[in-house]
Kinemage of the C-alpha trace (Angstrom):
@kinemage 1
@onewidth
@group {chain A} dominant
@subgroup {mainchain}
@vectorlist {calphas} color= white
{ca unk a 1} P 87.926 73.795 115.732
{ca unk a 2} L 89.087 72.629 112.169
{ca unk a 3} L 91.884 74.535 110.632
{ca unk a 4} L 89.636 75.397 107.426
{ca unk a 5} L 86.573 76.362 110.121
{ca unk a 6} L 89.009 78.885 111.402
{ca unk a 7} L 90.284 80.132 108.425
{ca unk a 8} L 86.356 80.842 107.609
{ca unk a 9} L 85.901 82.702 110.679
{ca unk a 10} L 88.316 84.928 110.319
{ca unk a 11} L 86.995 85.333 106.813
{ca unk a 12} L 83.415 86.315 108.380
{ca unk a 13} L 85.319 88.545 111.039
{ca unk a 14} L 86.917 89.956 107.981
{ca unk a 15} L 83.650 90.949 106.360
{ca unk a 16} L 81.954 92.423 109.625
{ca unk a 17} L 84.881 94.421 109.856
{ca unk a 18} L 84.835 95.559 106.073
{ca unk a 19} L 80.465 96.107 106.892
{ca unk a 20} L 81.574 98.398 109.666
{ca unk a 21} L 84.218 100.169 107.570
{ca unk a 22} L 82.122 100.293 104.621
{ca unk a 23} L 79.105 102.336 107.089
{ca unk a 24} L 81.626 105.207 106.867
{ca unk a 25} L 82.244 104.359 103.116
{ca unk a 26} L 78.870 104.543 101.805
{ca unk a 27} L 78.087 108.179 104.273
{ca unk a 28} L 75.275 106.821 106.022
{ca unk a 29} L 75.821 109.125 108.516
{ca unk a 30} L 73.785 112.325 108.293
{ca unk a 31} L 76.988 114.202 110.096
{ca unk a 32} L 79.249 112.456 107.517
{ca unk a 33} L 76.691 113.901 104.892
{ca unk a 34} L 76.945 117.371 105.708
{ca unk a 35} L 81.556 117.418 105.491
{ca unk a 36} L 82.960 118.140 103.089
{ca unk a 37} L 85.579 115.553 101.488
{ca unk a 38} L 87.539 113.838 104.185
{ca unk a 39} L 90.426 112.308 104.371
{ca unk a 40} L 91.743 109.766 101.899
{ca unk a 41} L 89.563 106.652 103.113
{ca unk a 42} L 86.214 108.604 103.154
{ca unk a 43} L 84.537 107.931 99.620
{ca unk a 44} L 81.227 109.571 98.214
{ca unk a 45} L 80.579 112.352 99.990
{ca unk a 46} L 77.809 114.795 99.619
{ca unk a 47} L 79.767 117.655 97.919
{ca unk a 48} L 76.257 119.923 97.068
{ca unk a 49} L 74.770 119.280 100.883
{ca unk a 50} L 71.969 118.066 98.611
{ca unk a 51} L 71.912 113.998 100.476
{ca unk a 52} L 72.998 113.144 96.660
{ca unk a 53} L 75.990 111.791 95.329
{ca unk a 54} L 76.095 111.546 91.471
{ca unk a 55} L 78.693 109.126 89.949
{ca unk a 56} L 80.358 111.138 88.396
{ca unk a 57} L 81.377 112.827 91.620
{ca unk a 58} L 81.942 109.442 93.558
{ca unk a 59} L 84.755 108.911 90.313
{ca unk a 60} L 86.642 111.845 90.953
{ca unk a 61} L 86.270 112.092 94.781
{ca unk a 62} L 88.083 107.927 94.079
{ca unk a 63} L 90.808 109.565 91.945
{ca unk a 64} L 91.496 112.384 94.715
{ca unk a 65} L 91.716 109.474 96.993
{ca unk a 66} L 94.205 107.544 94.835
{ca unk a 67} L 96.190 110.250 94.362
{ca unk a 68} L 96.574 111.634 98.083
{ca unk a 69} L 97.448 107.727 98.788
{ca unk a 70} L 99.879 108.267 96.487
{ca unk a 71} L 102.746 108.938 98.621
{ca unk a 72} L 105.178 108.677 96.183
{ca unk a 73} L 103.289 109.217 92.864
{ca unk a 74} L 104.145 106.239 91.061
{ca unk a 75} L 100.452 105.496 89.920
{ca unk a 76} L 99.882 102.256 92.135
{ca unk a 77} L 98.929 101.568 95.775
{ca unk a 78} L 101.879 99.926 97.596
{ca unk a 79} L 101.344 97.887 100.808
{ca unk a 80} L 102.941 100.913 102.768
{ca unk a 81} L 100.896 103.228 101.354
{ca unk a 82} L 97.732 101.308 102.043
{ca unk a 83} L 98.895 100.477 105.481
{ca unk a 84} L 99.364 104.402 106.045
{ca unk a 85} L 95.867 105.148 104.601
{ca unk a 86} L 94.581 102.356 107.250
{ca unk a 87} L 96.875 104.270 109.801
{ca unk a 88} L 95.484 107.662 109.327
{ca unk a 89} L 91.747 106.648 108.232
{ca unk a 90} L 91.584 104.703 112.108
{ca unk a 91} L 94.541 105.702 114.272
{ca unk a 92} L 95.909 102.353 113.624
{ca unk a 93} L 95.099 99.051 115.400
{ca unk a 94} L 96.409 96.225 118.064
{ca unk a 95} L 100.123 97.663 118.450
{ca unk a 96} L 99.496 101.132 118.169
{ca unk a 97} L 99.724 103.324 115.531
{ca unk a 98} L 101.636 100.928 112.813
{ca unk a 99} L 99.929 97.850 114.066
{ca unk a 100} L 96.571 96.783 111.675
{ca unk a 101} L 93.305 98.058 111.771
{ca unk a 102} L 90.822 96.091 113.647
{ca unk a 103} L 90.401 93.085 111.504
{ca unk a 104} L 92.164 94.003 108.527
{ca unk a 105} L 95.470 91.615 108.957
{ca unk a 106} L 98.765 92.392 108.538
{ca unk a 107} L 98.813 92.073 104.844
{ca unk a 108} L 99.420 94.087 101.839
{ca unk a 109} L 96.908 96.376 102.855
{ca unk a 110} L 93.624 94.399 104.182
{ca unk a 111} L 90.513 92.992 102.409
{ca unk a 112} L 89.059 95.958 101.386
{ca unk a 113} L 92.499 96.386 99.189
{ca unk a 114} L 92.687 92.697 98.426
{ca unk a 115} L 89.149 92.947 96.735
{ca unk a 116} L 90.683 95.890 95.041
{ca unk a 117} L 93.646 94.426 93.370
{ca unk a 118} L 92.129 93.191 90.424
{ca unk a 119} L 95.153 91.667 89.107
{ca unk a 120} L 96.576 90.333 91.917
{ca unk a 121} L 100.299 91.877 92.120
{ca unk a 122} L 100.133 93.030 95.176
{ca unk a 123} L 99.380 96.630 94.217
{ca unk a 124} L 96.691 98.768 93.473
{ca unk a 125} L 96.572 100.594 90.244
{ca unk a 126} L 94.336 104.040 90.028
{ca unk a 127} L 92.301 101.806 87.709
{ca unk a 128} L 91.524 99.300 89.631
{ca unk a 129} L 91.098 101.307 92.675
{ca unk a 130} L 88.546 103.582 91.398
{ca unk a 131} L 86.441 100.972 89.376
{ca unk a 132} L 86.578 99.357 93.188
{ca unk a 133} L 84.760 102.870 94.144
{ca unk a 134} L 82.458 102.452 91.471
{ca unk a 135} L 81.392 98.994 92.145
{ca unk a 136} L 80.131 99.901 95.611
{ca unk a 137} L 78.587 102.913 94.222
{ca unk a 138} L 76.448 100.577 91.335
{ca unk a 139} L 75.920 98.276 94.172
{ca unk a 140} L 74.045 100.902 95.980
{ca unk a 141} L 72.449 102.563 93.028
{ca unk a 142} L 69.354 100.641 93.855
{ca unk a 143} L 67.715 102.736 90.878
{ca unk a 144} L 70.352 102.923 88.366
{ca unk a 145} L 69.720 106.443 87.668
{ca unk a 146} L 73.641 107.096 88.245
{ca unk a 147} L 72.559 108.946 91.774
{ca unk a 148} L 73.209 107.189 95.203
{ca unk a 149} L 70.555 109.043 97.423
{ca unk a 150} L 70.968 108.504 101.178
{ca unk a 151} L 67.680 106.232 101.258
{ca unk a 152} L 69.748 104.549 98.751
{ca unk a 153} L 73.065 104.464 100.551
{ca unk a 154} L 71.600 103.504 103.924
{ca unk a 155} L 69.587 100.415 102.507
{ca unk a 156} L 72.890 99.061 100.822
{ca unk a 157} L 74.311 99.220 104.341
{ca unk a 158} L 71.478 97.844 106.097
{ca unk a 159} L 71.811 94.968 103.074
{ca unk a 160} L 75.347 94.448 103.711
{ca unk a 161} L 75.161 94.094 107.361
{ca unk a 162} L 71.968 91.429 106.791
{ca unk a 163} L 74.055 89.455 104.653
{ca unk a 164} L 77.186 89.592 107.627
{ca unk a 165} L 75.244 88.958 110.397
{ca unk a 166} L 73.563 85.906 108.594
{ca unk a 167} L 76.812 84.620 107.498
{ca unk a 168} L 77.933 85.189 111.006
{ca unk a 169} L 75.135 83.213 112.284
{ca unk a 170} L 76.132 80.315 109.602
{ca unk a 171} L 79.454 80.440 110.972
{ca unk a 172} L 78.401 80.218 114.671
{ca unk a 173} L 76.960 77.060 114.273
{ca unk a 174} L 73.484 78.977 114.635
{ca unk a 175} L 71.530 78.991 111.210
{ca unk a 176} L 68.590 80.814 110.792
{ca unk a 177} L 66.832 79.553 113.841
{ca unk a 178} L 66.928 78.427 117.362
């Protein structure tokens, strides 16, 4: 295989493993609906038990995030403190408990906090990580009524993983047929 065909599967291995993250992201889970806020990866939860999220809500539960991230309260994201949020969020990866999540990379933090860094220093600023949050909560506003219902939230996840697998298929030499 081709250096650049490599380089694009690991991309698309990337992305299924962001898909698979972002299931937990977008609380498609009716269990995940029912908690209350989890720990600092979990974003838009349910906090009236009513299968709604409002925006307004998904914008503050982002800047609660940020700021338990935060180790060390300087207002950005460092690479350590994503890789810490990675390490608590899912008990670490390949290497134990300081090694990367499954196919997140080494990294300042892995794609999820590469599509975040708007800027690209290296950091994440509240800014950018909470208008991150709130593009995946527009995304999924399917209605634009600034409410993410869970019909809404599990269709953006059933889109997402459409769009993976298809790209995965692309990837695998496979197209859209036999």
């Amino acid at each position: 295989m081709s250096v650049s065909g490599c380089r694009q599967r690991r991309r698309v291995l990337l992305a299924v493993a962001l898909v698979a993250g972002l299931g937990t992201e977008l609380g498609t889970g009716s269990a995940l609906l029912a908690q209350p806020m989890g720990g600092p990866g979990m974003m838009m939860q349910d906090p009236y038990g009513d299968a709604t999220v409002a925006r307004k809500d998904a914008e503050a539960q982002a800047a609660a995030r940020f700021a338990a991230m935060d180790a060390n309260g300087d207002g950005v994201l460092t690479p350590d403190e994503l890789r810490a949020m990675r390490r608590d969020r899912r008990g670490g990866g390949p290497g134990g408990p300081d090694g990367p999540g499954p196919g997140m990379g080494g990294g300042m933090g892995g794609g999820m906090a590469r599509m975040l860094d708007a800027d690209g220093d290296g950091k994440v600023s509240r800014e950018e990580f909470v208008a991150g949050n709130l593009r995946l909560f527009d995304r999924g506003d399917a209605d634009h009524d600034g409410q993410l219902t869970k019909a809404e939230r599990q269709a953006a996840m059933e889109a997402m993983r459409a769009r993976m697998e298809e790209r995965m298929r692309e990837m695998m030499g496979g197209g859209g047929g036999e």
